[in-house]
N, C-alpha and C positions, 0 to 999 in steps of 0.2 A: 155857300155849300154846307150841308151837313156833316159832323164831324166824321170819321172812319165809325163803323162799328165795328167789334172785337166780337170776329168769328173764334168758336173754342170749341170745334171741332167738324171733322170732313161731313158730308150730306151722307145718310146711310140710305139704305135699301132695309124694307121693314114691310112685314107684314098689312093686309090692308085692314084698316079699321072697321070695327062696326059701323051699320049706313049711317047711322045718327051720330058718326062722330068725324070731324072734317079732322083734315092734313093739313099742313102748312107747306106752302113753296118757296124758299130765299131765292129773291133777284135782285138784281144789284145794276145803280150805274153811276156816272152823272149829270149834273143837273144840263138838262137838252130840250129845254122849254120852247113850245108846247107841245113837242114829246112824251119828255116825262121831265116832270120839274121838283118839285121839294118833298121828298119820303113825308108822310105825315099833315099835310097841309091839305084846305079843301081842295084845289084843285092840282091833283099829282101829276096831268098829264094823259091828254086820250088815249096814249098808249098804257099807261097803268089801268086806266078806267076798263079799258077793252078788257086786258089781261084780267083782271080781278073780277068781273063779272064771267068771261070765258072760261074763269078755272070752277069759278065758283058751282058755276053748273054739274061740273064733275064732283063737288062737295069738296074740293081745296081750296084752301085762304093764302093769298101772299100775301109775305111780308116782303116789304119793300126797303132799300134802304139805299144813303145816298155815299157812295165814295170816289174818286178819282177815277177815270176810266182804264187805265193800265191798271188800276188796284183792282177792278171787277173780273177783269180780263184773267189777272192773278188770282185770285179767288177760288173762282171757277173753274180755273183750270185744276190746281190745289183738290177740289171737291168743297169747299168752307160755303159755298151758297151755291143754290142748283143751276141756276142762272143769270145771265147780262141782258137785261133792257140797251135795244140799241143798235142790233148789230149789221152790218153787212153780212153776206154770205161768203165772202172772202177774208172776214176777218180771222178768223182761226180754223185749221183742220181741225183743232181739238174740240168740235160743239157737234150737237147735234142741233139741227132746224127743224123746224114745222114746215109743213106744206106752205098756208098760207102765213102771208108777212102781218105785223103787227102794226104797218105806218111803211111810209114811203117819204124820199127824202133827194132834195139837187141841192148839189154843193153849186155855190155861185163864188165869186173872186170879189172882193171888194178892196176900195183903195181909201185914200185921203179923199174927202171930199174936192179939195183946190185940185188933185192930180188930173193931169191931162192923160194919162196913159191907157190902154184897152187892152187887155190880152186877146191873142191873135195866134192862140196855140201855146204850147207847152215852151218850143225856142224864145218867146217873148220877155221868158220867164230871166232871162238870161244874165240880166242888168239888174235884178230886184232884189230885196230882202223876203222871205217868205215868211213868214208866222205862224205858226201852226200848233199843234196839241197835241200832248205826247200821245199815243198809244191811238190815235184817231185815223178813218179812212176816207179817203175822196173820191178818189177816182181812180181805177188799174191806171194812165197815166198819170196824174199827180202823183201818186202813191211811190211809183218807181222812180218820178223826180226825187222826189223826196227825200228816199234811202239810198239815193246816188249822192245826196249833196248834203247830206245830215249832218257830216263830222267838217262843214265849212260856213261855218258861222257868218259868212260875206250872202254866201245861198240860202239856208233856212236856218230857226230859228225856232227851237223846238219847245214850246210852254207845259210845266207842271205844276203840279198843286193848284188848292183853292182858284176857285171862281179866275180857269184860265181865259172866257172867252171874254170876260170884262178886260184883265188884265192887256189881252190881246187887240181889242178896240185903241184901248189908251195908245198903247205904243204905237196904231195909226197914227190916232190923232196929234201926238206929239212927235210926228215924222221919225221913230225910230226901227220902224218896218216901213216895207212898200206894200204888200201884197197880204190878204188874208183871205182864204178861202173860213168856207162856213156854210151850212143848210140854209137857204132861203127860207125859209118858215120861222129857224130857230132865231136869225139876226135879227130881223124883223121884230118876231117878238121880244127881244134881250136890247134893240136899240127904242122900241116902244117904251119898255120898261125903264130906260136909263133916260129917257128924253132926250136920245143925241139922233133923231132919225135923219137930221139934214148934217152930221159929221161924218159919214160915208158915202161913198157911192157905188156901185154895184158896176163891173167892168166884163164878165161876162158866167156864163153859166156852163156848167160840167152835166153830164150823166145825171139820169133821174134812177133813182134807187129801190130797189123794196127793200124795207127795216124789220130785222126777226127779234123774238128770244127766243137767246140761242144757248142751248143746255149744256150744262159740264159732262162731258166722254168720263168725267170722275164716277159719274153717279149710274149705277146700273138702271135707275126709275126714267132718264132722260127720255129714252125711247117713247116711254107710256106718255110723261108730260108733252111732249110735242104732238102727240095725236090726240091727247085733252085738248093740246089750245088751238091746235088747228079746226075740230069739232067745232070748240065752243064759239071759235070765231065765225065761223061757215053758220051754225046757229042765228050767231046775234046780226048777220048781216039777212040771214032771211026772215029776223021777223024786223028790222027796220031800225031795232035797237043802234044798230053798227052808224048807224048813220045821223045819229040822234047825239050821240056819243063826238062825232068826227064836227060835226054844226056848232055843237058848244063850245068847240074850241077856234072854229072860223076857219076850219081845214076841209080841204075836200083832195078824197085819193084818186080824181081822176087827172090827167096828166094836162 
C-alpha cells in the first residue's frame, strides 16, 4: 500500500474557475483491487478510470491517493479530501451519494482450504475466528455480528494498517483465523496476484452491493460533485465508454 499522504488543510468552497481552467477533486481509499488499486500506477482501478473520465467531463481532475480505510473515512469526514473511493451507502450518515454507484460488489466467506466447514447463516458463525478489517462493511448482518463481538478476541478479529487483506490470507493459511469475509472480485484478484488461488476456499456468499464515492458533509461543493459524477457516469455508460472501461478489468455489473 502507498504511504499516508499529508493532507494540510480542510477542502474549501471556491469560486468557479474560468472554462479553460480545471479543478481538482481529493479521493481517497485503500488498495481494493480491481476496484481501485495503486494511486498513481497504470492500472488504478475501473472505479478510478470511471471516476476520472466522469469528472473530467465536468473539467475536474482527481487526485487520487492511497491510505488505510478508516484513515479515508477520517479524512473525509475532517473535510482534508472531498471524498472516499469505495463506499457502501450505509457506511457513514456523514457523506453525501450520487444517484448512480461507481461498481458493485458480494462479500463472499472464505475458509482454509483443508476446512471442511460452510457457513449456514450468521449462528454458524458461532464456533470461529472472524478476520476482518477495520473500518470495512459487509453486510447489515455481518456488520451487526461484528460490533456485537469486536471487543472478544475468541469472535472477531479486527486488521489495521498496511496491506490488511494480505496480512489476513496469511493468518488463514496458517490456521490462525477461521473465517474471512471479502469482495469476490477483490480475493480473486489479490489471491491471482499472490499465486495462492488453490489456499482458499470460498464457503458461502452475502448481499450483492452498489459501491459510491461518497462525498464529505465537510465540503459545501459535495452536493455539486455528486451530480458531476452521477452525470458523467449516466454519459459514459450511454456512449458505451462505461462498458469498455468495466471489460478491461474482467468485470461485469450485471448480477
Amino acid at each position: 500500500m502507498a504511504p499516508e499522504t499529508s493532507m494540510v488543510a480542510p477542502a474549501q468552497a471556491s469560486q468557479d474557475p474560468p472554462a479553460d481552467q480545471r479543478r481538482t477533486i481529493a479521493i481517497a481509499a485503500d488498495l481494493w483491487c480491481p476496484h481501485n488499486c495503486a494511486a498513481g500506477s497504470k492500472r488504478e482501478g475501473y472505479m478510478i478510470e470511471i471516476a476520472r473520465e466522469a469528472f473530467a467531463l465536468a473539467r475536474l481532475e482527481v487526485e487520487y491517493t492511497n491510505v488505510s480505510w478508516a484513515r479515508a473515512l477520517e479524512l473525509a469526514d475532517q473535510g482534508y479530501i472531498d471524498g472516499v473511493v469505495g463506499a457502501f451507502s450505509r457506511d457513514s450518515a456523514g457523506f453525501v451519494y450520487p444517484e448512480e454507484a461507481i461498481g458493485y460488489a458480494r462479500t463472499a466467506l472464505f475458509t482454509h482450504a483443508d476446512s471442511d466447514w460452510t457457513y449456514e447463516g450468521i449462528n454458524s458463525l458461532g464456533q470461529k475466528k472472524l478476520v476482518t478489517i477495520n473500518g470495512y462493511s459487509y453486510s447489515t448482518e455481518l456488520d451487526a455480528y461484528i460490533d456485537k463481538h469486536k471487543k472478544n478476541p475468541k469472535r472477531v478479529w479486527i486488521l489495521s494498517g498496511p496491506a490488511p487483506l494480505t496480512r489476513a490470507i496469511e493468518l488463514l493459511e496458517h490456521d490462525r483465523s477461521d473465517v474471512l469475509p471479502e469482495d469476490l472480485d477483490v480475493m480473486h484478484w489479490t489471491l491471482g496476484q499472490l499465486g495462492k488461488h488453490d489456499r482458499l476456499r470460498m464457503v458461502g456468499q452475502l448481499e450483492r452491493l452498489p459501491v459510491y464515492i461518497a462525498f464529505s458533509e465537510a465540503n459545501p461543493q459535495s452536493e455539486d460533485f455528486a451530480t458531476l459524477l452521477t452525470e458523467g457516469v449516466r454519459k459514459l455508460r450511454k456512449s458505451g465508454r462505461l462498458d469498455e472501461i468495466l471489460a478491461s478489468y474482467n468485470v461485469s455489473w450485471s448480477d
